[in-house]
C-alpha positions in Angstrom: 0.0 0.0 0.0 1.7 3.3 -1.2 1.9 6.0 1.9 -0.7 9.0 1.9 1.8 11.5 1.3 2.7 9.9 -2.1 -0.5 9.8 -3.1 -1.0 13.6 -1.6 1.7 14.8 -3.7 0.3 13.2 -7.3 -3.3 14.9 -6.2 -1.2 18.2 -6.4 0.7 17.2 -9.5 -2.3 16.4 -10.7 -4.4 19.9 -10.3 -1.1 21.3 -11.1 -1.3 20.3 -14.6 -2.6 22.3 -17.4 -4.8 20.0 -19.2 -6.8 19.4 -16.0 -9.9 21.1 -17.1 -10.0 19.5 -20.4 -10.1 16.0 -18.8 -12.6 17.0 -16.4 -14.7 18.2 -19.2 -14.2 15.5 -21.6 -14.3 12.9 -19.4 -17.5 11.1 -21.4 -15.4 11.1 -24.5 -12.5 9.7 -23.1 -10.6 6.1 -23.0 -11.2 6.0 -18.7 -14.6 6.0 -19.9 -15.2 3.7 -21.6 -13.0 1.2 -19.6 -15.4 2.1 -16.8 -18.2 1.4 -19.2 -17.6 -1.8 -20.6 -16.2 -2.9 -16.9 -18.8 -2.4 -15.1 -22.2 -1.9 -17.5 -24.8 -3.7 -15.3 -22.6 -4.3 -12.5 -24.9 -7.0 -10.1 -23.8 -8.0 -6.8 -25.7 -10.5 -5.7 -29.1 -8.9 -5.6 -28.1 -5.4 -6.0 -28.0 -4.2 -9.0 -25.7 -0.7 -9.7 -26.5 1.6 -11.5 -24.5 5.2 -13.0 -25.4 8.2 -11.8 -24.4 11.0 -14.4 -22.5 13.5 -12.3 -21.0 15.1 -15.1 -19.2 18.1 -13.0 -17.5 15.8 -10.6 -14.1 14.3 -11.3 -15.5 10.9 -11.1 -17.4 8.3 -12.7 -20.4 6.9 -9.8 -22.3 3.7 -9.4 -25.2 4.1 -7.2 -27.5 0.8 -5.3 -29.9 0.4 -3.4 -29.3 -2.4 -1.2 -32.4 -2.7 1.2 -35.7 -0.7 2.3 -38.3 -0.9 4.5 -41.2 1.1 4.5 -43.6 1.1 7.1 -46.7 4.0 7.6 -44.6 6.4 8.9 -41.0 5.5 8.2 -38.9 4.8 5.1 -35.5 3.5 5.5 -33.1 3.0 2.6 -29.3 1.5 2.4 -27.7 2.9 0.0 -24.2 1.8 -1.5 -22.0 4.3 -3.7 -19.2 3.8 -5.4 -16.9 6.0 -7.5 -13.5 5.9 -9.5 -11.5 9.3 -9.9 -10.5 10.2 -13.2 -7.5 11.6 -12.3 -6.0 8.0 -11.7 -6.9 4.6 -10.2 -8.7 6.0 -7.3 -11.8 4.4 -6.0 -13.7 4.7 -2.7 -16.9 3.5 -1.8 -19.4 3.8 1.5 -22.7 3.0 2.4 -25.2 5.5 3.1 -28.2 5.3 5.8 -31.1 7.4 5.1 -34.2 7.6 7.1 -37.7 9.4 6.6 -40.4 10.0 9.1 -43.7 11.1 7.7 -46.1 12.9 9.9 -49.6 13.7 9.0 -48.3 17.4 8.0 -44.5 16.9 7.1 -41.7 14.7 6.2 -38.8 14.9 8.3 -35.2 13.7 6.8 -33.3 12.6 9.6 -29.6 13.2 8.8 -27.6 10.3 6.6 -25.5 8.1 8.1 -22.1 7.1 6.3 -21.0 3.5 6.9 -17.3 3.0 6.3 -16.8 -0.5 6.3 -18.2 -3.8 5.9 -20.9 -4.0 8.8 -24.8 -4.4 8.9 -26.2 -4.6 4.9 -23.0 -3.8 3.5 -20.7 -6.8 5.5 -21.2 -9.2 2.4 -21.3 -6.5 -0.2 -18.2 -4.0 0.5 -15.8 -7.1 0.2 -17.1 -8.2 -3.5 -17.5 -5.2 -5.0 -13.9 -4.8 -4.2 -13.2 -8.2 -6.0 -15.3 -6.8 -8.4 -12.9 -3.3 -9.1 -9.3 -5.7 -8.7 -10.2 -7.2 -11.8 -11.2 -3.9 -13.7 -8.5 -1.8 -12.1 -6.0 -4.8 -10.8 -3.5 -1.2 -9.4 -6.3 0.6 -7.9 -5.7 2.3 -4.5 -8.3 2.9 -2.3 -8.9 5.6 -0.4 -10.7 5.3 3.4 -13.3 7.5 4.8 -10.6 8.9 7.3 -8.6 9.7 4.5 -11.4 11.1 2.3 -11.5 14.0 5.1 -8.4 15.0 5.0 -7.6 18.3 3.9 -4.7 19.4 0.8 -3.7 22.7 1.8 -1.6 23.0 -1.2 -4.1 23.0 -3.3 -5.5 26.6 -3.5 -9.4 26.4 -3.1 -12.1 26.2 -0.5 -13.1 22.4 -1.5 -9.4 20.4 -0.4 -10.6 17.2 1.1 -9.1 14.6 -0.9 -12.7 13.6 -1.3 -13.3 17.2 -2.8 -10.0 16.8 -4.9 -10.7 13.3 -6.4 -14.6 12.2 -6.5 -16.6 15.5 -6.2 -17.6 18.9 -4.3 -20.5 17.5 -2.4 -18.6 14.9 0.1 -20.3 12.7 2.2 -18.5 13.7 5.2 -20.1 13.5 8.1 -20.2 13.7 11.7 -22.5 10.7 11.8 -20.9 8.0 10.8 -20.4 4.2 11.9 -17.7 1.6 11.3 -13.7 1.5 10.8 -13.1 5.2 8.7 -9.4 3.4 8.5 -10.8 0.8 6.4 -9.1 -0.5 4.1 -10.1 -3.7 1.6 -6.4 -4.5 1.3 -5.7 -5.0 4.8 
């Protein structure tokens, strides 16, 4: 496993380089495309069936599930599983997502989301194969924990410097409520 600071410094390589904004605004068009594409068109693990979400301003290509609900009168509760791949290299992360829903006779309340980090509850079975599943698309892949997800790059001159920010998109899932290991790590 290559050390953070390594992969810190190619992040600032990276937004260093001129032809940044012409990747992130062709990335539809481009060869990391379609790779992503053809690997993982229809991508079903076990029951759960992926599907893209079309994020087109975020440096990232995104497979979203939905692993489980349960729906009662007043509550809906959904698992959620994301999972994205940075086109700026062979960065992946994925992380399960909680969300609950009261209904009341006169509002909905949202209660806030809940980040899972590693393979506990709905997403013990699922976190380890869909890692199987990316070693064979991207066999050099390094992925990136929710503890490092957080952590800010200074050198990179704008407000949005979490690596998460950097590498998958603007709108991070970070979170103060979150549950399981954030120094996961598939490899380990």
């Amino acid at each position: 496993m290559r050390k953070f600071v390594d992969l810190q410094q190619e992040i600032i390589h990276t937004y260093r380089s001129p032809n940044l904004e012409a990747r992130l605004s062709n990335k539809y068009e481009s060869d990391a495309f379609q790779k992503w594409d053809d690997g993982f068109s229809g991508l079903s693990i076990g029951k759960v069936q992926f599907l893209s979400d079309g994020s087109s301003e975020h440096p990232c290509f995104t497979k979203i599930a939905v692993v489980d609900s349960i729906k009662t009168e007043n509550v809906f509760f959904t698992h959620y599983c994301h999972f994205h791949k940075s086109i700026l290299g062979d960065y992946v992360t994925f992380y399960g997502v909680l969300r609950c829903q009261v209904n009341y006779p006169e509002q909905k309340i949202h209660l806030p989301k809940t980040i899972i980090t590693s393979p506990i509850g709905p997403f013990a079975e699922l976190f380890p194969a869909l890692w199987k599943s990316i070693k064979v698309i991207y066999p050099n892949c390094h992925f990136f924990s929710y503890h490092f997800l957080q952590e800010a790059i200074k050198e990179i001159p704008r407000e949005e410097n979490t690596v998460y920010d950097l590498l998958f998109g603007y709108e991070a899932p970070l979170s103060k409520h979150y549950r399981g290991d954030s120094f996961f790590s598939p490899d380990r």
